[in-house]
C-alpha positions, 0 to 999 in steps of 0.5 A, spaced: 809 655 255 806 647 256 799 647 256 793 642 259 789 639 254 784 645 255 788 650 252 790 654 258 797 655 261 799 648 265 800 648 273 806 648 276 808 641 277 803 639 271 798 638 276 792 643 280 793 639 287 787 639 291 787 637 299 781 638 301 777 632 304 772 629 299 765 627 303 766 620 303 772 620 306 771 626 311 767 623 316 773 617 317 778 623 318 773 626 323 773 619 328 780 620 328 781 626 331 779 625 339 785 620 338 790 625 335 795 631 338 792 638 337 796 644 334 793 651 334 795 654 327 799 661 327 795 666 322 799 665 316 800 658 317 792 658 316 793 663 310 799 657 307 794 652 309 788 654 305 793 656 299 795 649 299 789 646 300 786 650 294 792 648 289 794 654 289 801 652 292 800 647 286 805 642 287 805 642 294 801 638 298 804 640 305 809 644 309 815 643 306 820 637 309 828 639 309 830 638 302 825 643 300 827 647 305 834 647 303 833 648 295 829 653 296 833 657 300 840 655 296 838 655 290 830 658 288 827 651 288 825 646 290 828 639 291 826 637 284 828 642 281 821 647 279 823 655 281 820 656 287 821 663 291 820 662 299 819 656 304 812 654 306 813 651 313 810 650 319 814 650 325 813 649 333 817 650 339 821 643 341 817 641 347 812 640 342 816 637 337 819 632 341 812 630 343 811 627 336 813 622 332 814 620 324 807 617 322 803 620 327 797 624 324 796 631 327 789 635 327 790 642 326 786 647 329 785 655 328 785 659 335 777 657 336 780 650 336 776 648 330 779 643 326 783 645 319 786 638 317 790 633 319 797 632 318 800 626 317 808 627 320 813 625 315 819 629 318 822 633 323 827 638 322 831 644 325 828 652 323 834 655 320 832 662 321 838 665 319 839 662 313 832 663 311 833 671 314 839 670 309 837 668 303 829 670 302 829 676 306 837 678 305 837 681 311 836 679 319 833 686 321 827 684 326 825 691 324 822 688 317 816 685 318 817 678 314 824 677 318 819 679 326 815 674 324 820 669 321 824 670 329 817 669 332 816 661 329 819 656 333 825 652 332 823 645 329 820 644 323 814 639 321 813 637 314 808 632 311 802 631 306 794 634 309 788 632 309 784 639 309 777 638 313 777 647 312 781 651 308 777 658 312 772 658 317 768 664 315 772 666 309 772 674 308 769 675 301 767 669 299 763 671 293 770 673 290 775 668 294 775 663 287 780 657 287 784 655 281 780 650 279 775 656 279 779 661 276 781 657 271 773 654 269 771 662 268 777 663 263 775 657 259 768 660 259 770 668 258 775 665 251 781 667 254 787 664 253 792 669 255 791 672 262 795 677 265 794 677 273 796 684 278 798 682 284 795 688 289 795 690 297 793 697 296 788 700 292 788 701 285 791 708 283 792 712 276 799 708 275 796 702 276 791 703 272 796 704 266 799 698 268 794 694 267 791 698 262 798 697 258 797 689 260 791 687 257 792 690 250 797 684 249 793 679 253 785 676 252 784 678 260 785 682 266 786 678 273 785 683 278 788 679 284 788 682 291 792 678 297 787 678 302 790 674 308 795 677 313 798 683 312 802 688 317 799 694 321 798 700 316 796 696 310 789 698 308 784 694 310 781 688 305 774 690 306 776 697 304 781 695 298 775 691 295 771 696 294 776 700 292 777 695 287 769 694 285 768 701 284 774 702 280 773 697 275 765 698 275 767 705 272 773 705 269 775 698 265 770 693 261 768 688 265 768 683 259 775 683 260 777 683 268 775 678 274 776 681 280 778 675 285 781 674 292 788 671 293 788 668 301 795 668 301 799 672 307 805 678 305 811 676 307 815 682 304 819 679 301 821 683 295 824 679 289 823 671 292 816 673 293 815 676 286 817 669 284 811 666 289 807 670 286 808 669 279 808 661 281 801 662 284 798 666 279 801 660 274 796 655 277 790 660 278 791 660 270 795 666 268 799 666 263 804 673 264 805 677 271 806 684 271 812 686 275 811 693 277 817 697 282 819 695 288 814 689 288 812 686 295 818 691 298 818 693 304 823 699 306 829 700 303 831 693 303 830 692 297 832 695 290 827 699 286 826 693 281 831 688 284 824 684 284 824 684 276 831 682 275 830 676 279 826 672 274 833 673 269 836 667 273 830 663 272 829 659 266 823 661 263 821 653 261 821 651 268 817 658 270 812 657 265 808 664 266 811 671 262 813 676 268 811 683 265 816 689 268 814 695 268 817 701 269 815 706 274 809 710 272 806 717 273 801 721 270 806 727 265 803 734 266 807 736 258 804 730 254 798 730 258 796 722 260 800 717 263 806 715 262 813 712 264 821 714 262 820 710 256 815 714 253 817 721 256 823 726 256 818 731 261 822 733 267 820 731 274 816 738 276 811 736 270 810 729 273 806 727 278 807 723 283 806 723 291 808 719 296 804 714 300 805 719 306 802 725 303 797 721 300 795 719 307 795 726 310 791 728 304 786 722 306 786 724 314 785 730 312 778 730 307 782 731 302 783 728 295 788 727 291 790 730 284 785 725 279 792 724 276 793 720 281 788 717 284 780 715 281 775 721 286 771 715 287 776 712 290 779 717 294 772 719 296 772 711 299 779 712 302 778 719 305 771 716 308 774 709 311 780 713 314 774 717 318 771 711 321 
């Protein structure tokens, strides 16, 4: 693991990039934006711009041109040869981009046409969405999530540097919306320099709890990281999630040895090629280990139930630089009387308890809590109180 002269873990790429215009630049970028060309940034292309502008996509300055394209999709890298899990792209129709020219500067907007950053355009290529379907998601079924929204892009993609004038507008959380700059000041200042992160779209149940649990005895901290950018419907709201999480860890860990922070990136469901992006995000945001749980960023049968760790076996680990943590799948056992996993017990499966995410939701709809071997009561009360409203 290469470290920076402070002593934590080093970004990816050796260097923590940041996009976002300084004060003494800005107002010369904004002067120029009546001249240029207006594109409405999709959602999760917001989401990939803010994660960029933050160097939290560290080495990235821009979206992806095509040679990263390619070695990403062929090879889990990018053209220089980092690991690396999925394309980040900005694509378009071919009107638009016929209309645009290498070099040209290009404002991007958000859906209320404010301003989010300039583009300068370095390159134009064609989308091959089969290819990504391929390689990332292992599947064209438009049925999953990430390939719908993989179809629904446009054919051409456009590729270059940005000058971010606004990585969010009115940004959800922003008290826990901590950049890697951040993330990175708090972990020097706390003394901690091994740090494991948890990546979550769900609220924190009793296995997870474990999990992280079981991570922190090896490292110095705990990053509780929820993804809080775009999700799929079904997917528990952030804001409910958040107080899932504070109550959670105001009553069941010891806050000298967790942060709780915002990941504003979006869900591509894409199982193993994502678990790679978000150990590599977690990497600049200052983590030095990743835990990996069953099924990670899976969605459906699409994927094996830890396909998502065995991925990080063909990846050297000098290059990826952050300690993936697999686990096994984890439940609380009835004859040992706590939590544990098959590696710890020989219990049978009536003596383990675990529900599916189904049931839990009947039980939530109907008032109705949850065993506390599974799920925390004030948590379940939180969910069961959302689900009324």
């Amino acid at each position: 693991m290469k470290t920076t002269t402070d002593g934590l873990i080093e970004p990816h790429g050796g260097e923590l990039i940041d996009r976002v215009v300084g004060k003494a630049e800005r107002s010369a970028v904004e002067q120029r934006l009546a001249s240029m060309p207006k594109i409405v940034l999709p959602e999760q292309q917001q989401c990939d711009l803010e994660m960029i502008a933050i160097g939290a996509f560290s080495p990235l300055t821009g979206f992806m041109g095509s040679e990263d394209f390619h070695a990403v999709c062929d090879r889990m890298q990018l053209a220089n040869g980092l690991p690396w899990g999925i394309p980040i792209t900005f694509c378009v129709d071919r009107q638009t981009a016929d209309s645009l020219e290498p070099g040209q500067e290009v404002c991007l907007t958000d859906e209320q046409d404010r301003p989010l950053a300039v583009m300068t355009l370095q390159e134009k290529y064609p989308h091959d969405k089969a290819k990504e379907a391929e390689k990332i998601y292992l599947t064209d079924d438009v049925k999953h999530p990430g390939v719908a929204v993989l179809q629904s892009r446009g054919e051409v993609c456009l590729a270059g540097p940005l000058a971010v004038l606004c990585p969010r507008y009115e940004p959800e959380f922003a008290e826990h919306r901590l950049p890697p700059s951040r993330t990175r000041e708090v972990f020097l200042q706390r003394g901690w320099q091994t740090v494991v992160a948890f990546q979550t779209r769900n609220p924190i149940h009793r296995a997870h709890e474990y999990l992280t649990k079981c991570a922190l005895e090896i490292c110095d901290g705990l990053l509780i990281h929820p993804l809080v950018g775009q999700t799929q419907p079904g997917d528990i709201p952030a804001d409910v999630r958040m107080r899932c999480y504070q109550v959670l860890l105001e009553k069941y860990y010891n806050p000298e040895r967790v942060l709780l922070s915002c990941m504003p990136s979006a869900m591509r469901y894409a199982g193993p090629r994502e678990a790679v992006l978000h150990a590599t995000i977690r990497k600049n945001y200052g983590c030095t280990h990743f835990i990996v749980g069953r099924d990670h960023a899976g969605v459906g049968d699409y994927y094996g139930t830890y396909d998502a760790q065995k991925i990080f076996d063909r990846i050297d680990p000098g290059l990826m630089g952050i300690t993936p943590l697999k686990f096994e799948h984890s439940f609380y056992c009835q004859q040992t009387e706590g939590m544990a996993s098959d590696k710890t017990t020989n219990s049978s499966k009536e003596q383990r308890v675990f529900l599916s995410g189904t049931k839990v939701r009947e039980m939530l709809r109907a008032g109705q809590r949850p065993p506390a071997e599974f799920t925390r009561p004030e948590v379940a009360d939180l969910l069961i109180k959302a689900m009324k409203e």
